[in-house]
MARMAR-648518 format. One line per 8 residues: for each residue x, y, z of C-alpha. Coordinates in steps of 0.1 Angstrom, whole numbers, plus 5000, padded with zeros to 4 digits. Each point is the difference from the previous one (the first is absolute). Example, Ala and Ser with C-alpha at 12.3 -4.5 7.8 and 13.67 -1.06 7.14 Angstrom:
% MARMAR-648518
5123/4955/5078; 5014/5034/4993
END
This chain:
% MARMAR-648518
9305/0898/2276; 4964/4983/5017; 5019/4992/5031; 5012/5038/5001; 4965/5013/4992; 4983/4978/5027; 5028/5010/5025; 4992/5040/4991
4963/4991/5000; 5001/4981/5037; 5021/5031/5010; 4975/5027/4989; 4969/4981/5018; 5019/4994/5032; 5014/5038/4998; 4966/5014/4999
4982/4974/5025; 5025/5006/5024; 4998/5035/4998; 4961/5004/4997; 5004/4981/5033; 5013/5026/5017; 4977/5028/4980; 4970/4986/5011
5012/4997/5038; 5008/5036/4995; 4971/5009/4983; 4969/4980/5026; 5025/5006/5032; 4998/4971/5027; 4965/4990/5009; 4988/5013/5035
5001/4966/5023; 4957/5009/5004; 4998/5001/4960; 4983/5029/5000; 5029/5026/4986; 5035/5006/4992; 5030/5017/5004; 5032/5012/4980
5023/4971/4996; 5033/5005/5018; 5024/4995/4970; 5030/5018/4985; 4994/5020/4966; 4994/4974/4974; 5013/5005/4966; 4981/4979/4977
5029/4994/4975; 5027/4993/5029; 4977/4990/5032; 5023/5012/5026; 5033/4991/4983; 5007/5039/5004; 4999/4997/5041; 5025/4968/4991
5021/5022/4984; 4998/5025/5019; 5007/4981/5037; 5027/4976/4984; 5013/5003/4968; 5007/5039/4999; 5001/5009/5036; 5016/5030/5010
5012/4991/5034; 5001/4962/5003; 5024/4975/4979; 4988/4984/4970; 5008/4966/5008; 4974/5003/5036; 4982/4969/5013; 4962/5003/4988
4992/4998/5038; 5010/5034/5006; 4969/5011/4971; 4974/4992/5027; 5015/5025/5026; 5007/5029/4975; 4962/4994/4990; 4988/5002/5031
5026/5025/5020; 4986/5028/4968; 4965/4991/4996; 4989/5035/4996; 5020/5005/4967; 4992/4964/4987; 4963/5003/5015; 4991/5037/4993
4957/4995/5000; 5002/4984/5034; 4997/5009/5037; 5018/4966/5016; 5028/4981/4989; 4988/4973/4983; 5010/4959/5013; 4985/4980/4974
5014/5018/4967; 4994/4988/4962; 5032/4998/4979; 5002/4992/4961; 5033/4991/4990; 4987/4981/4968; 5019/4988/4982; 5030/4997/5016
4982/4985/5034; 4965/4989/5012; 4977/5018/5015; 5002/5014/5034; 4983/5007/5032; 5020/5015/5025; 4994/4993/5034; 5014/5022/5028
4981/4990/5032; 5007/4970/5019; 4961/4998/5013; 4991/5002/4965; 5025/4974/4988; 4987/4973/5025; 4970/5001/4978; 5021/4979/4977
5031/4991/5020; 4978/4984/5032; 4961/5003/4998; 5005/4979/4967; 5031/4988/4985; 4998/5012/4962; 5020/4979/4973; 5030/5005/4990
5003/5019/4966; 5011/4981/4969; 5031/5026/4997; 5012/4990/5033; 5001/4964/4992; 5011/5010/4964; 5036/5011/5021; 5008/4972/5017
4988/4973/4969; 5037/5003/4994; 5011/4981/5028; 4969/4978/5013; 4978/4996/4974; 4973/5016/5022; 5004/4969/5021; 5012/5016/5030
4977/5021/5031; 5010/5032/4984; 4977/4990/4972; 4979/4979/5013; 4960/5007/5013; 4972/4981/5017; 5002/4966/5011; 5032/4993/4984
5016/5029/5015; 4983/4988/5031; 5013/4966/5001; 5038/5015/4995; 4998/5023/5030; 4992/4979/5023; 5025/4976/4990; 5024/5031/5002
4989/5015/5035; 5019/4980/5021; 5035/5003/4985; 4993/5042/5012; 4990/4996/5036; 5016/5015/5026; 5016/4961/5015; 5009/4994/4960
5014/5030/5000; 5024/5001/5029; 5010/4967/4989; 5013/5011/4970; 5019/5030/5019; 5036/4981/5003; 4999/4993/4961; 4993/5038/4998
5025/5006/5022; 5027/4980/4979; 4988/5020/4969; 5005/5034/5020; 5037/4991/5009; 5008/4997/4968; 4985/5034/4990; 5015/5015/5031
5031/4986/4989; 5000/5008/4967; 4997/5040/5011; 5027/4999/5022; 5022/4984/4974; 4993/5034/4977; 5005/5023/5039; 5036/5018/5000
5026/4993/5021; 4999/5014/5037; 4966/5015/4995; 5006/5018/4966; 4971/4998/4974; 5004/4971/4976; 4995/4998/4963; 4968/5016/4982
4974/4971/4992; 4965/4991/4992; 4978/4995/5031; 4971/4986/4984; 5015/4973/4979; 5020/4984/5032; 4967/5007/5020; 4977/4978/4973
5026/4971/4997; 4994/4999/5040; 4963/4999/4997; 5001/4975/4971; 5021/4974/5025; 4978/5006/5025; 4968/4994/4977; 5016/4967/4989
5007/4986/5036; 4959/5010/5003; 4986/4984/4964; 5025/4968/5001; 5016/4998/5030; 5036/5009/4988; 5018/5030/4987; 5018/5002/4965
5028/5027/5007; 4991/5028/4985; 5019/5018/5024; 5041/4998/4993; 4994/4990/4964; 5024/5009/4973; 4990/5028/4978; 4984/4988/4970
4993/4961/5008; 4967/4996/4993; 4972/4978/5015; 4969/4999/5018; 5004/5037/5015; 5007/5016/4960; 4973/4980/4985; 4976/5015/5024
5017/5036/4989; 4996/4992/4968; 4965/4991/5000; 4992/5028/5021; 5011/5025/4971; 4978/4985/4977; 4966/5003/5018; 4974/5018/4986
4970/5017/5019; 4977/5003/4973; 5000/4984/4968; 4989/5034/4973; 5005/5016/4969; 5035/5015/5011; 5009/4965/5015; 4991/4972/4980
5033/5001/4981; 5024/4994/5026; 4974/4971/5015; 5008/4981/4971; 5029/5005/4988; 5021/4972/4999; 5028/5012/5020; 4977/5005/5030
4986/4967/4993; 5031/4981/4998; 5015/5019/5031; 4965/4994/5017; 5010/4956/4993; 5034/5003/5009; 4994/5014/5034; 4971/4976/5006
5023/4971/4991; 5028/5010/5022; 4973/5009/5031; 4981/4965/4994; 5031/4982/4996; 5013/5017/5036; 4969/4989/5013; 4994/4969/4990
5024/4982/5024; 4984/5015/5032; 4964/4990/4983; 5014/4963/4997; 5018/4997/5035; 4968/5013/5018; 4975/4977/4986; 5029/4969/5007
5007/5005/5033; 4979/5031/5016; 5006/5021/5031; 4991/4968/5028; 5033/4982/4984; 5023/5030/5007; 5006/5022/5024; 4989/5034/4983
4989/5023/5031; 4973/5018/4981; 4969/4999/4973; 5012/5006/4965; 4980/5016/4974; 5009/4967/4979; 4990/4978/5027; 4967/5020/5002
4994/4996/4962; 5007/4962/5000; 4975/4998/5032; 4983/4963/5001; 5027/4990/4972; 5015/4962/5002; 5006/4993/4964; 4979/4972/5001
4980/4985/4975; 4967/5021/5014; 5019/5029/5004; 5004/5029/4970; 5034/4992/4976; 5025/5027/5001; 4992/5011/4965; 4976/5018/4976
4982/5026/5019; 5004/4986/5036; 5035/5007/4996; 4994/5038/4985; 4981/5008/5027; 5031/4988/5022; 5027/5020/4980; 4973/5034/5004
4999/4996/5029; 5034/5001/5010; 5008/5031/4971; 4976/5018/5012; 5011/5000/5037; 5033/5004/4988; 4996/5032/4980; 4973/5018/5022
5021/4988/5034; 5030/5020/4994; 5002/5030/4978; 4972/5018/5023; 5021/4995/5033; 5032/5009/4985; 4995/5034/4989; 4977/5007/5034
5032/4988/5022; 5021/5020/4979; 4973/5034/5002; 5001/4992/5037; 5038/5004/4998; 4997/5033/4984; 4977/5015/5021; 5021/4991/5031
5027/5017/4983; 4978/5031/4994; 4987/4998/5033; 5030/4994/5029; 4977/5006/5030; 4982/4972/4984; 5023/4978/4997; 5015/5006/5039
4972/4989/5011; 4996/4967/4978; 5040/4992/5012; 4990/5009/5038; 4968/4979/4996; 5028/4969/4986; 5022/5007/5026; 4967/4995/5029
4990/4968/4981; 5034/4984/4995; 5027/5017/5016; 5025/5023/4994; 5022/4978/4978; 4986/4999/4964; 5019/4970/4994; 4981/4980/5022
4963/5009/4990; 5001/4970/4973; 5005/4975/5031; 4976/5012/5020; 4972/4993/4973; 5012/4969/4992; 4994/4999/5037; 4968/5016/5001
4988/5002/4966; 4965/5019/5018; 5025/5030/5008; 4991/5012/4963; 4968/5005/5015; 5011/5024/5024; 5009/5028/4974; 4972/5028/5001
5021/5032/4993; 5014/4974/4972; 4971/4992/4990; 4987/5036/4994; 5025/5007/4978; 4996/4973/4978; 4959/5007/4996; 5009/5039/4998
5026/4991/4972; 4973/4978/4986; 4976/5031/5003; 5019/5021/4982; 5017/4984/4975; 4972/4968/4989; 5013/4977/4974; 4968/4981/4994
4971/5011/4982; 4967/4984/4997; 4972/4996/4978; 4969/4981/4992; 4970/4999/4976; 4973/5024/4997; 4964/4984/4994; 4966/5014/4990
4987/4986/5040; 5029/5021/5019; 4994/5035/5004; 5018/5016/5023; 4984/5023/5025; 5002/5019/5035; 5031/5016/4982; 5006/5031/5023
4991/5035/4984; 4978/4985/4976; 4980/4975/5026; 4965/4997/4980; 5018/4992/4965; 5005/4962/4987; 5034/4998/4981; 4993/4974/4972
5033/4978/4991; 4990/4976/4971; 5024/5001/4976; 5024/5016/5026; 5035/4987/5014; 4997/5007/5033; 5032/5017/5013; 5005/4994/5035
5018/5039/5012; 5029/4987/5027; 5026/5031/4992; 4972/5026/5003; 4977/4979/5029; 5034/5001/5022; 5011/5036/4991; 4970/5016/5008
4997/5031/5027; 4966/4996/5009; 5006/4964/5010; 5034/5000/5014; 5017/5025/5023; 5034/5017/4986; 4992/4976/4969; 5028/5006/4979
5027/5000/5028; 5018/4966/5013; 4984/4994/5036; 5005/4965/5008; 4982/5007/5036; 4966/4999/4986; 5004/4967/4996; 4998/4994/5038
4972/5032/5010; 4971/4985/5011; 4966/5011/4991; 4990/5038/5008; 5038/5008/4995; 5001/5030/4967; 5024/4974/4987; 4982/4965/5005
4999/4986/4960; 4962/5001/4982; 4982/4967/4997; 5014/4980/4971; 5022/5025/4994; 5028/4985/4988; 4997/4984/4970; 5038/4988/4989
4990/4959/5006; 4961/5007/4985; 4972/4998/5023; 4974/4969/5006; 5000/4964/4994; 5022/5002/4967; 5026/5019/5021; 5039/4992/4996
5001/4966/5012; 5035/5005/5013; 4998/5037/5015; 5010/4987/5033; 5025/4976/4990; 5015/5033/4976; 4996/5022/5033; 5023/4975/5022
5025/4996/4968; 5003/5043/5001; 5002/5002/5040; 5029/4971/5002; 5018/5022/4970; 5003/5031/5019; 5009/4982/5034; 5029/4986/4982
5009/5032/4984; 4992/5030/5014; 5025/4998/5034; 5027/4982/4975; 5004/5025/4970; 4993/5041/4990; 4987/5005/4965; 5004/5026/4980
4986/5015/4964; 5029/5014/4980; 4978/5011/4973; 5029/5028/4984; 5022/4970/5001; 4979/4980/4982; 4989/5021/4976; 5040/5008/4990
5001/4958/4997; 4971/5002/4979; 5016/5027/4978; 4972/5019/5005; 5004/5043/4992; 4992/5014/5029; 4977/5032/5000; 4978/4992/4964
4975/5022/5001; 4961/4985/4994; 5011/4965/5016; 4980/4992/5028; 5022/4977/5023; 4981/4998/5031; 4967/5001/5015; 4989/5019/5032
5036/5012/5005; 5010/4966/5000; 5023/4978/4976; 4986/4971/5009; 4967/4994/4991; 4977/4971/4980; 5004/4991/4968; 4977/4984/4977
5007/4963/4987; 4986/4973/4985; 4991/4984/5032; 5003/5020/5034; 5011/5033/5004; 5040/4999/5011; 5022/5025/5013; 5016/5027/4974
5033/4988/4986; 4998/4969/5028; 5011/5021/5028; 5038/5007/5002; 5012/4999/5031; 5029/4998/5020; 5006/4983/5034; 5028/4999/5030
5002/4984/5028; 4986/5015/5035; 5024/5004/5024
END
């Protein structure tokens, strides 16, 4: 009965000092930047009861025309795309907006304008939030440079840079390319015969077992064959799956009891164990006989960690925390270094689909680079691995799939010294963010109209227009790797990965989305009235998970071979 009563009581003062928070913003507006006055305070009608748990409603959980089950990226477009009905006392849409989603999240500040999210991202690196590193504890232990800050995160990047230049890079192309023959293979084993469409399948899943190879040729140097396995053997590749279900964001009222319940926890262990145990081996060879005894072509992100290592006397003991900082490392590039790139080359796919001019041009710019013969394309990079260089039309569509569809969303801590200011429409007001989550606005930055030209349509030109040109991309606009120093480590080493998948695909294999036959596998009734199954005419679409957002029923898809 006291622990109830103290857990009502903590409820009750956090309820009301949360939402006095936002009353008194409301109530003194923003201060003038000369001190001298103030204005209304930009911010969505605040019920002090529900904070703005009515606008959650109201954009996700009840929508009328968008599917219940939407990524929480698409919230930040929908806010800003009708401002005037979510923003009815103000003149300009807002860019920094104030959200209150307590209890069932932290506090928010929106942020919607790149120049004003450099004040964070660039002109000062703000700390990670505690909820962020909250997610991944699961896996690293917060020793990993997802989590980490300051010096420590420092000394970890550096050691990290060099396995992501552009000569590392292109040195690991020919163990990308092995990966990608596989997965090329793999999709012509499910084509029909004499160019008939194949059998119906998953995109997504095949695409992220791909990635995950990849990612393990990166962080250890070899791959564990994810790709081919049997259906239901489990190892390294589950475990992470596993793990990845049981992440929580932030730690509240509604979410306490799944964090420790003792399922969670014991399925939390198990895939630890079986992860450590897979690693362990790698950790062991690399300290015994490192890179100058073999012949390893390229910078592993386990050679990096183990940097200066010789298992001497003087030198740190692979145990105790030494060693956990070894084993975070490794999760965490493992987990962030393949679910992101799997769903973007797989949104690339569908938007060449979507788009045939499109994807003429990416096979005639394959057919300049490498010839006419598809077939032959792998031997020339293992040639020339530079070629993948030589890619702009390519590359376009990678950053315009990017654009459109980010996976990635970033967020640091608010602090009574940052204030953010110069925010356009409202340039003498001082946004206070103490207290605040700062909420970094990709989907809605990169969707704008008054930043980008024909925002919401697929133009993967604009990615070559040079300045002047209606169509050349905003500074810092394009938010899907972050922006500034604490930027995705790996965005170029991701960007190769995607431009070798589509090289090795696109002049190979047609794709297709059979949605009606899927839906008839699914036994799904066709017609229900008040079910929303698509988004902006479209079937495919985000959907929210525990981690990343991922592609709506994992993309069915079916492919044949091109003739």
């Amino acid at each position: 009965m006291a622990v109830f009563a103290t857990s009502a009581a903590y409820f009750f003062y956090r309820w009301y000092t949360v939402r006095m928070r936002f009353r008194k913003l409301k109530a003194i507006g923003l201060r003038k930047s000369d001190e001298r006055g103030s204005l209304p305070q930009p911010m969505m009608p605040h019920s002090l009861l529900w904070g703005h748990l009515g606008k959650l409603f109201e954009l996700l959980v009840n929508p009328k025309d968008m599917p219940d089950d939407m990524a929480i990226n698409y919230l930040q477009w929908h806010i800003v795309k009708d401002w005037k009905r979510h923003f009815p006392e103000q003149e300009h849409c807002p860019h920094v907006i104030y959200i209150d989603w307590w209890p069932l999240s932290v506090s928010y500040v929106l942020v919607t304008d790149p120049a004003v999210a450099s004040q964070y991202l660039q002109n000062r690196s703000a700390p990670k939030i505690i909820a962020d590193k909250n997610f991944v504890y699961a896996f690293t232990r917060n020793l990993d440079l997802i989590s980490m800050d300051g010096d420590q995160w420092k000394e970890w990047r550096s050691r990290a840079n060099p396995c992501f230049s552009a000569r590392n890079i292109l040195a690991q192309l020919p163990d990308m390319l092995e990966e990608m023959q596989i997965f090329t293979g793999l999709l012509k084993d499910k084509a029909g015969k004499d160019g008939a469409w194949g059998q119906l399948f998953q995109l997504e899943e095949a695409a992220m077992d791909l990635t995950f190879d990849v990612v393990c040729r990166t962080t250890v140097g070899a791959s564990f064959g994810a790709q081919g396995r049997k259906k239901g053997q489990w190892g390294i590749r589950e475990a992470f799956d596993d793990i990845a279900e049981l992440f929580i964001f932030d730690v509240n009222i509604f979410s306490v009891w799944f964090y420790i319940s003792p399922m969670r926890n014991y399925r939390l262990w198990r895939g630890r164990r079986i992860i450590d145990q897979t690693l362990m081996p790698f950790i062991e060879e690399e300290a015994t006989h490192p890179k100058v005894e073999r012949s390893r072509p390229h910078k592993t992100i386990l050679e990096a960690a183990l940097k200066n290592y010789k298992g001497s006397a003087q030198q740190p003991k692979l145990k105790g925390r030494y060693l956990e900082t070894i084993l975070g490392q490794l999760k965490g590039f493992l987990f962030g270094g393949h679910d992101t790139t799997a769903t973007s080359l797989c949104w690339a796919i569908h938007l060449l689909q979507k788009h045939p001019e499109a994807l003429e041009k990416l096979r005639a710019e394959h057919d300049a680079v490498f010839g006419s013969d598809p077939q032959l394309a792998s031997q020339s990079l293992h040639q020339d691995p530079a070629l993948i260089n030589s890619l702009p039309y390519t590359t376009g569509v990678i950053k315009e799939t990017l654009r459109l569809y980010p996976s990635i969303v970033t967020s640091r801590k608010g602090s009574k010294d940052l204030k953010l200011v110069n925010v356009p429409g409202y340039p003498a007001l001082s946004f206070p963010t103490e207290g605040m989550m700062l909420w970094d606005g990709a989907q809605a930055i990169q969707m704008r109209d008054d930043l980008w030209t024909r925002a919401t349509e697929f133009v993967p030109e604009r990615w070559s227009a040079t300045a002047g040109d209606p169509l050349y991309p905003p500074r810092d606009g394009l938010h899907a790797f972050s922006v500034g120093p604490r930027s995705c480590i790996a965005k170029d080493f991701a960007l190769t990965e995607m431009k070798l998948g589509l090289v090795m695909l696109s002049r190979e294999l047609d794709f297709a989305e059979p949605w009606d036959e899927w839906d008839r596998q699914q036994g799904r009734p066709e017609g229900v009235k008040g079910i929303v199954r698509e988004y902006g005419g479209d079937r495919l679409y985000q959907i929210r998970t525990a981690t990343v957002p991922r592609l709506k029923d994992g993309m069915p898809v079916k492919v044949r071979l091109r003739q």
